[in-house]
Structure formats: structure tokens, C-alpha cells
N, C-alpha and C positions, 0 to 999 in steps of 0.2 A: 120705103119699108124699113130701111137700116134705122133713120128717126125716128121712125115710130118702136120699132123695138128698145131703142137707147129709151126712149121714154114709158115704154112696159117697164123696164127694169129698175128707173127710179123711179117709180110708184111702187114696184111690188119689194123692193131694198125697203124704203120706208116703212110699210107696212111690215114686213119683217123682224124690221130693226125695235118698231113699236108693240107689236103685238105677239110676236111668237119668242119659242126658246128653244133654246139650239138641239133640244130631244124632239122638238115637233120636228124637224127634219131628218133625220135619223130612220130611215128604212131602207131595208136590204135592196126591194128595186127601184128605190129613187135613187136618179143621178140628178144628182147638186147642180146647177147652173152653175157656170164660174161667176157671174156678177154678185153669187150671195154671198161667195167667200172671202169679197172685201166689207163686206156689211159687218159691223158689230151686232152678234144673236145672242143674249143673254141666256146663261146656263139658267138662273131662277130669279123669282121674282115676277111680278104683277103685269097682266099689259098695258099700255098708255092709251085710252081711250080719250082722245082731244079733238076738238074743232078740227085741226090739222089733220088727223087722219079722219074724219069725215070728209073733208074736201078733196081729198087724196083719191077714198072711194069713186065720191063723185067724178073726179077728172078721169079714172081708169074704167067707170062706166061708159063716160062719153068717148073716149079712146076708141072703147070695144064695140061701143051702139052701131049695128048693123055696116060694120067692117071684119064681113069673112078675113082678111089678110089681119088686123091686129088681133081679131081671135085667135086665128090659128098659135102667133105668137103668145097670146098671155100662155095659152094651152103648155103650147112649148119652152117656154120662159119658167115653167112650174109656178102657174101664176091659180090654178085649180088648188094645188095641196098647200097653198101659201094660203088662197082666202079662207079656202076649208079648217084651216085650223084657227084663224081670225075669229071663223063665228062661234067654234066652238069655244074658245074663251071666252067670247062677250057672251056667250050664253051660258056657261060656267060662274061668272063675276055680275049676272042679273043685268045684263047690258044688251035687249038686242038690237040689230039695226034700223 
């Protein structure tokens, strides 16, 4: 379980890193993960929609496809308000998935 979490996290650092800004994270009852505050989250600017983070998607789908324990972790991992804002920029920038 501890691997799989280590690898929830670099999936969802990546995506972070690529597609959000450091005000999408920013709410009173979100507690931050410690692994996002090694991540560089850009204050502004565009998100990086690439191959790479397609295939990113794809490896944290197959992660989570019907494995209740790395569910529960993306859950827990704040891996819900990390995509959740993913799609609101690519749906923002005329990109959906």
C-alpha cells in the first residue's frame, strides 16, 4: 500500500505541477498534503496540456480501476480537488478530456 501511495503522489505532484495554480489550492478546509509542498505550483499562467499528462491520467486510472485501497488513497492524497480543478481548466482553455 505504502508504493502505491508513493505512486498516487507522483501522479497527482505532476499533474499539479502541470495543470493547477497555487490559488486552486487555497481553501480554508483543505489540508495540503505534505508531498504537494515539494511540488513547484505556479502563482499564473496557462496549464500544460501534453501527451505526458495524458498518460499520467491514464496510469492513475489504472492505479485506481477497481482497487478500493488506492481509492481510498487518491481520496486521501487530495487526489478529488487536484483533478477537479484539472478539468476545470481544460474546460476553461476549450480542452476536454
Amino acid at each position: 500500500m505504502a508504493k502505491d501511495r508513493r505512486r498516487l503522489q507522483c501522479l497527482l505532484s505532476y499533474i499539479a505541477e502541470k495543470c493547477l495554480l497555487a490559488s486552486d489550492l487555497i481553501e480554508p478546509d483543505l489540508v495540503e498534503p505534505l508531498y504537494l509542498a515539494r511540488v513547484h505550483i505556479r502563482n499564473q499562467g496557462s496549464p500544460i496540456f501534453d501527451t505526458t499528462l495524458r498518460f499520467t491520467l491514464s496510469a492513475l486510472w489504472n492505479l485506481t480501476d477497481e482497487c478500493p485501497d488506492a481509492c481510498l488513497g487518491f481520496v486521501q492524497e487530495c487526489g478529488l480537488r487536484i483533478y477537479e480543478k484539472m478539468l476545470e481548466h481544460r474546460t476553461a482553455f476549450g480542452r476536454l478530456p
